[in-house]
C-alpha positions in Angstrom: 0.0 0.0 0.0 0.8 3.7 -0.9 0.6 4.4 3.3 3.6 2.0 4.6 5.4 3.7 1.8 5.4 6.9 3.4 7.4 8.2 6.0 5.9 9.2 9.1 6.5 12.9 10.2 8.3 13.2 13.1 6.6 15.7 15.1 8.7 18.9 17.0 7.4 17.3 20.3 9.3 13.8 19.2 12.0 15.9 18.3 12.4 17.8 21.4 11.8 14.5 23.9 14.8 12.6 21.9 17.0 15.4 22.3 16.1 16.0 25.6 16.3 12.1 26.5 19.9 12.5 24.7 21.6 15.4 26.8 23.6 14.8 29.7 24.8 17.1 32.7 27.0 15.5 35.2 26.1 12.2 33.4 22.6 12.5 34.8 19.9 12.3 31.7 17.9 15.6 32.0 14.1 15.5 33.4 11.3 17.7 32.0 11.9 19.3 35.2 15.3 20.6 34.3 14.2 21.8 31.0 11.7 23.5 32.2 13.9 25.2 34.9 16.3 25.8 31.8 13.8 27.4 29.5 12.1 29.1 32.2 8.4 27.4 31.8 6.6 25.0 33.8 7.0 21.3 33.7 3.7 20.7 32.4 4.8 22.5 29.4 7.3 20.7 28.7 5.0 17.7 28.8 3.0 19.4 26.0 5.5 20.0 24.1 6.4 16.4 24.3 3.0 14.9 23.3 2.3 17.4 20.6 -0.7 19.2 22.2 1.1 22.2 21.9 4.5 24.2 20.3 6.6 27.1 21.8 5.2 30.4 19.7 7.4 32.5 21.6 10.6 33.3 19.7 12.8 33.8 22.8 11.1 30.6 24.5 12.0 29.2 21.1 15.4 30.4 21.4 16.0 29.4 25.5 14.5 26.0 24.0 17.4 25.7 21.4 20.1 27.0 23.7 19.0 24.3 26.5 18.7 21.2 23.9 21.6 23.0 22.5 20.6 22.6 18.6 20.6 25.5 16.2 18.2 29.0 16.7 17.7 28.2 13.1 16.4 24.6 13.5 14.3 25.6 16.4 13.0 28.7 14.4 12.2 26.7 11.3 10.4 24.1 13.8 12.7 21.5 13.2 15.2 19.6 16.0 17.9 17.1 14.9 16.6 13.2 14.3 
């Protein structure tokens, strides 16, 4: 079938979790918590972000998002995050 032939999207919240789940500080993985405390938003927005049920529209929480998963402003502007 044409469906199995296409690639799922992977969504900015996908994107943010595996580079999230990928960063290290002190060799301790970073929570939501501490991404939160980095960006300066609450821990349930991180969680949204996560699941998809919402994006950061802010362009500095956009930028303190990029800076704390420490990708590109550009990538994080465009809505994209490193696979």
């Amino acid at each position: 079938m044409i469906r199995s032939r296409i690639k799922r999207r992977v969504s900015l919240g996908d994107r943010v979790k595996k580079a999230r789940e990928g960063l290290r500080v002190a060799g301790e993985k970073v929570t939501q918590d501490d991404l939160a405390r980095a960006v300066g938003v609450k821990r349930n927005t991180v969680t949204r972000w996560e699941n998809g049920a919402m994006v950061p529209s802010d362009p500095a929480t956009r930028a303190s998002l990029a800076e704390a998963l420490e990708v590109s402003r550009v990538a994080s502007v465009a809505g994209e995050l490193p696979d």
